[in-house]
N, C-alpha and C positions, 0 to 999 in steps of 0.2 A: 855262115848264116847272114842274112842281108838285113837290113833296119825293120822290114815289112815282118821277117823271122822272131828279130829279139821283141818288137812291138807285141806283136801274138804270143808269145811264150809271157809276156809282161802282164798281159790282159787276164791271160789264165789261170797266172799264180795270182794278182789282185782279187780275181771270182775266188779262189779256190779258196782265200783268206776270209774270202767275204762271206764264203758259205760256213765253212765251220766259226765264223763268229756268230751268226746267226745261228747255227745248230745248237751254240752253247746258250744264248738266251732262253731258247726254248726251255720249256719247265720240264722236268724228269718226275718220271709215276703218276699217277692219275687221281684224282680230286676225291675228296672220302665225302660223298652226299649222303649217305644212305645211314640214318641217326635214329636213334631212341633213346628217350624221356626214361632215366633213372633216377632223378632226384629232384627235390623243389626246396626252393629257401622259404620256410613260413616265416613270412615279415617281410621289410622294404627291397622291392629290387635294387642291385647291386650297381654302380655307374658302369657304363662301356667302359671309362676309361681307367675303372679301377684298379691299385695293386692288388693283387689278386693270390692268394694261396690255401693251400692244401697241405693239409698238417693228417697226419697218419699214428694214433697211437695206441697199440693194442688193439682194441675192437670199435674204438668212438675213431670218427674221420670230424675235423673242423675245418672252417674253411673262413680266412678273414676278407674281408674287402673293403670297399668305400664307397661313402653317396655325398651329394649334396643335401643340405638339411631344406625342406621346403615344407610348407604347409601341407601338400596331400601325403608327405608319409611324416611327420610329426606324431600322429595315432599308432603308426605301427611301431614307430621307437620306443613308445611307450611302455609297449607288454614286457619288455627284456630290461634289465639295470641300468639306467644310468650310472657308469663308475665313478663322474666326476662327483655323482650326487653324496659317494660313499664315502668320500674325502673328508675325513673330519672338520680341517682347516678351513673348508669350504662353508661349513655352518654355521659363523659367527665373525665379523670383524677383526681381523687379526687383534686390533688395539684392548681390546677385551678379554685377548686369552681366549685357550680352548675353551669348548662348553661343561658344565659341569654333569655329569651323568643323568639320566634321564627316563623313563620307563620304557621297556622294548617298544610299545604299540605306539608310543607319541615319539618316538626316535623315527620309527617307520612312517608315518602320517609326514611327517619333517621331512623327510628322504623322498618321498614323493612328490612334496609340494617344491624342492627345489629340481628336483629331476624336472618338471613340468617348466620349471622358469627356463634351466638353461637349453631345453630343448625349443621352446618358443623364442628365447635370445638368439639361440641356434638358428633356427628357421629366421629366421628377419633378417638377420646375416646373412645369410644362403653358404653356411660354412658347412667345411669335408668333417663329415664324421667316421672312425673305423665298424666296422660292423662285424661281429664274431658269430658262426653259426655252428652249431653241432649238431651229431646224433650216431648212430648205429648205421653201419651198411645197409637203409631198409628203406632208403630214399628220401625219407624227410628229416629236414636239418632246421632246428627247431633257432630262433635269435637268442643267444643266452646274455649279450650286452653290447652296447656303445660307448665309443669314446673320442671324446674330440683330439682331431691331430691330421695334418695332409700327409704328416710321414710312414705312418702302416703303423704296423703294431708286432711283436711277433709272441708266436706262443712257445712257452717251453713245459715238458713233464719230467716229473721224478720217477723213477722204477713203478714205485706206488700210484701213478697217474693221478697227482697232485698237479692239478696245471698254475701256472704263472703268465699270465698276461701285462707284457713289457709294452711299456709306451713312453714316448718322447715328452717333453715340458706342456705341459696343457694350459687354453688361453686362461685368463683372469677371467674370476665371476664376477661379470658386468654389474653386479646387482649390488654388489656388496667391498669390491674392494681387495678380496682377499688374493693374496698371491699367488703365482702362477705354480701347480706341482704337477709332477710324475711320477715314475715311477712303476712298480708292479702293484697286481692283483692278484689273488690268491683263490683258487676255489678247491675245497675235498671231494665235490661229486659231479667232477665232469662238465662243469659250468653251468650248471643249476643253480649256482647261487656264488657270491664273490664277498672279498673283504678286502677296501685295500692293507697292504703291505707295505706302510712304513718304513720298514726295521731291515728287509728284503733289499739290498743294492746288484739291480743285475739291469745290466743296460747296455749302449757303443762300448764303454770304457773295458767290458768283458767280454772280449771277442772269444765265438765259439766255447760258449758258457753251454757244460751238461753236468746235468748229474749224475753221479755214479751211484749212489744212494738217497734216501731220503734227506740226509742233512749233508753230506759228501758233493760239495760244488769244486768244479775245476776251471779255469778258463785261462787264457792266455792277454798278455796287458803290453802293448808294444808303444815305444814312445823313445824322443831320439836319442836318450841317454841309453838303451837298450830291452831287449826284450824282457818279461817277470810272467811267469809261472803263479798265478794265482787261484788260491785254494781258500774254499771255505766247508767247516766241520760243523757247519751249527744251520746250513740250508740258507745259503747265500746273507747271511746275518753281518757277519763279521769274516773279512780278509786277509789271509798273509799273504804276504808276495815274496819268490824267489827268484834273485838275478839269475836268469835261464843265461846269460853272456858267459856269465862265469863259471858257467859248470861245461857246459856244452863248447863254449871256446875261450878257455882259456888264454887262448896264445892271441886273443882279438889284436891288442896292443902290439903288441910286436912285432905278428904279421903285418900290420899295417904299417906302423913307420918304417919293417925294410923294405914292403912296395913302395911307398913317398921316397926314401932312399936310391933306390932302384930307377925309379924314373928321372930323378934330377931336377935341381930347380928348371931349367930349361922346357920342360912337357908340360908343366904344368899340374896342379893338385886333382884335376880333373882325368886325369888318365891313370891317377892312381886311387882314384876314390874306391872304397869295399861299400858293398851293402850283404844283409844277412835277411832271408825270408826263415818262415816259421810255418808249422803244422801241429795240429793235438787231435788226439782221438780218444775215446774211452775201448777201453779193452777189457775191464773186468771191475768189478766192485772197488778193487783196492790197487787198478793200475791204469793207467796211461801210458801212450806212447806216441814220441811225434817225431819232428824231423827240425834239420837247420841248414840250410846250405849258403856258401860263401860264393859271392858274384863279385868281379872285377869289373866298373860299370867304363867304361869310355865315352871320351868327351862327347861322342854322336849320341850317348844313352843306351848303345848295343852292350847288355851284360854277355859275359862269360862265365861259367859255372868253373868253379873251381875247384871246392870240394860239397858233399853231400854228409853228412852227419846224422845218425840215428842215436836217441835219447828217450828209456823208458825210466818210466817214474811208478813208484811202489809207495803206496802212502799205510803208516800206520800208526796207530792209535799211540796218543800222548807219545810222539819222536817224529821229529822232522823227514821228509820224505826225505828217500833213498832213490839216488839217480845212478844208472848204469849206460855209458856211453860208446857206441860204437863209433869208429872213425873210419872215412872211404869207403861210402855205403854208395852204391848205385844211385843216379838220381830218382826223383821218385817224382809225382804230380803237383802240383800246388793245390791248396786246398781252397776251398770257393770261401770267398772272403765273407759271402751268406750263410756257409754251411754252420748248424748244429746239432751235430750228431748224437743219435741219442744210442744210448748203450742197447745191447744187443738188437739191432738191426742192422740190416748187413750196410756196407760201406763201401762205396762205389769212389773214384774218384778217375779224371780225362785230362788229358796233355797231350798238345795238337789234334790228332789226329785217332790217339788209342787210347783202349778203356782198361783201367785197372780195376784190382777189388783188395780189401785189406783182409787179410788173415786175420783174425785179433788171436789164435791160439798161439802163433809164431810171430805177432808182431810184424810182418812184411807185407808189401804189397806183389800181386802178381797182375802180370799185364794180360787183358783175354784176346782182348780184340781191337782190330784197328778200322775205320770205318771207307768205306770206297773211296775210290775218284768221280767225280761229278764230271761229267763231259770231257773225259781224259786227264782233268787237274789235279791235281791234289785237295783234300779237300783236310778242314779243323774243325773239329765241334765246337761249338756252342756253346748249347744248354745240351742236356743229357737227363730222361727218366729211365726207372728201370724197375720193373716189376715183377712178381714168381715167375713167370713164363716168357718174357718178353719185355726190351729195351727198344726204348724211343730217343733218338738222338736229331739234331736240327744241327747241319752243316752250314760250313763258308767255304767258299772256293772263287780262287779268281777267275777272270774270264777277258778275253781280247777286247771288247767294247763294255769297259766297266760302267762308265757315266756314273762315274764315283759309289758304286756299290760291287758288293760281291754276288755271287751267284748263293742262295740259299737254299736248301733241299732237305727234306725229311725222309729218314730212313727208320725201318723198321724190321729190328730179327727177331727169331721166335730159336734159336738155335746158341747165340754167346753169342753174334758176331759172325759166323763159317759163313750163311748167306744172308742178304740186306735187303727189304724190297724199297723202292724210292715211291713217295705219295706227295701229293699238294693238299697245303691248307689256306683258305680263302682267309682274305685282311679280317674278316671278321672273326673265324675260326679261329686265328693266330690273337686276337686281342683277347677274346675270351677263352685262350688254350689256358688251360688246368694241369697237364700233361696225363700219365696214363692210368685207368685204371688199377686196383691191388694187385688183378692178376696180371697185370701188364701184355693184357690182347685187345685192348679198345681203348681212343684217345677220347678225352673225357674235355667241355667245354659249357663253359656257362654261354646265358641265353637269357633275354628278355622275353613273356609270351604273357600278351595279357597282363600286366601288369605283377609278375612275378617271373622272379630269375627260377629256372630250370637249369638241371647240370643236363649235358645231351652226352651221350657215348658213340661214338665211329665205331664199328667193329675191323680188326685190322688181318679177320681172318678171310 
């Protein structure tokens, strides 16, 4: 073949490159226009750029989000509690001590007039407030309260659909001096009405906090002395902690210094560094069960998995829990460092590319389904929803002209996984995604329209 040959054969393969780079830009499945209006927030619409969530309990759906405080909705904060207003501490000058008790009706009068200050302090600020909305599957989701903070808020329920609204350290009352608090809120019907909770410690420090009962809290506490197993029997009141290290791996110590051994002063402590991840779940009134696995990390930061460890926990009354551990368990998913799971509802969890689901009768995870290749790639999920009927998953997959991003793709089955179909959501669609529906056949998105947030539903049949 002569220079003019291998030049043409060179050309060809550059197109041929250049086409399938181009093929993989192109978006996969077709745009979901076609929307209806199932739901409206009565009170302040929501910011575009709010966090945004969807809490699922029994028959009440909530949904928290955020605004900036401004003069034209300053009125509509008002109909719903102010929580900061319900702060005792907030009622008097710290230097004076609490207040001394008071009649309900002038307690209430008092509770309003400061709810009004800090929501006007609020508004002149132009500060993020959290906004809580509820109600029944029946489209309207009524404000049942606010709370100052840029960080979100999150809600948790007991069996009993006792909710707890956890929020981060809230500003000082401009007005008065008094110091900054947090903490939970407590409401018995649904968010119709709130108390704070003092006495109540559930916050970061209790990662993946559920209850197994009404006074039955569980949560996991990881910090670099080691993981603890943290339990409370009195409804997150008061806590014990057990060194999960020490039951679950024993041999921590050991193991380690004969990999540092093993490697030799010469490698470096870096090639022999361990790290240990952690899972919890609820699985029955009186059990849990989670996972432990042991990584080898290397001086690039690339872990190796080395062993996988299963650990259920049996708790009973007046005697310390009863831990049974299995060793050289398959590995299993990591759990979403957001996730709280609440007891009996089913329990999903994805690693790269495939979706598992947790047995809680057998304590195991089983793997369903694994999600396509995107323009021949390979592709990783994301985020993952999943509903009665139907799982909504948002891929990553690389592609030949990255321009420092990956290719993104949503897919959707109505089957576990067997077939997938691929669709697009517009930048807007995606800020205001909710994810799906209960029954999980329509992706579900807030919306500004007229001066009120709307939730809008895609049908995805």
């Amino acid at each position: 073949m002569d220079i003019r040959g291998y030049a043409s054969a060179a050309a060809i393969a550059v197109a041929g490159l250049l086409a399938y780079g181009l093929y993989q830009l192109a978006p996969q499945g077709q745009p979901l226009v076609r929307s209806e209006v199932i739901g409206q927030l009565d009170g302040p619409p929501l910011a575009g750029y709010s966090r945004t969530r969807l809490y699922r309990f029994g028959d009440y759906q909530y949904l928290t989000g955020q605004l900036i405080v401004a003069g034209r909705v300053q009125g509509g904060l008002e109909q719903a509690p102010v929580l900061e207003a319900l702060v005792p501490a907030q009622h008097e000058p710290g230097e004076f001590g609490p207040m001394p008790p008071m009649p309900q009706d002038e307690a209430a009068i008092r509770q309003a007039a400061l709810a009004q200050d800090l929501l006007r302090a609020a508004a002149a600020a132009r500060e993020v407030r959290n906004l809580v909305y509820g109600g029944r599957d029946n489209g309207r989701y009524a404000l049942l309260g606010s709370v100052a903070g840029d960080a979100g808020v999150t809600l948790l329920s007991t069996p009993g659909q006792t909710l707890y609204l956890v929020a981060g350290p809230l500003r000082q009352a401009r007005q008065r001096g008094a110091p900054a608090v947090g903490g939970a809120w407590r409401s018995d019907d649904q968010g119709a009405s709130w108390r704070y909770a003092p006495e109540v410690t559930l916050g970061p420090a209790q990662r993946h906090a559920m209850f197994l009962t009404e006074a039955r809290v569980v949560a996991l506490e990881e910090a670099a002395d080691g993981a603890r197993l943290l339990v409370s029997e009195d409804g997150a009141r008061h806590w014990s902690a057990l060194r999960l290290d020490e039951q679950v791996w024993p041999d921590a110590g050991s193991y380690g210094k004969a990999l540092a051994d093993q490697a030799g002063p010469q490698r470096g402590a870096a090639d022999a560094r361990l790290a240990y991840g952690w899972s919890l779940y609820p699985v029955a009134a009186d059990r849990a069960v989670g996972w432990s696995w042991r990584d080898r990390v290397g001086a690039d930061g690339a872990a190796r998995r080395i062993e996988t460890r299963r650990f259920e926990v049996r708790f009973q009354a007046g005697a310390s829990p009863a831990f049974r551990i299995t060793h050289g368990v398959a590995p299993v998913p990591q759990q979403d460092p957001m996730s709280r799971p609440v007891l009996g509802m089913p329990v999903y969890a994805t690693q790269g590319n495939r979706i598992f689901r947790l047995d809680t009768d057998q304590g195991n995870w089983h793997e369903l389904a694994a999600t396509p290749k995107v323009r021949g790639q390979p592709s990783s999920i994301g985020q993952a929803w999943f509903g009665r009927k139907g799982w909504m998953v948002q891929t990553y997959a690389d592609r030949l002209f990255d321009f420092g991003e990956r290719t993104r793709t949503y897919f959707h089955t109505h089957d576990q996984g067997r077939t997938w179909r691929p669709f697009q959501l517009s930048p807007d669609q995606e800020r205001g995604l909710l994810g799906l529906d209960a029954a999980g056949e329509g992706v579900l998105v807030h919306a500004e329209r007229d001066g009120r947030t709307v939730i809008l539903r895609y049908g995805l049949d």
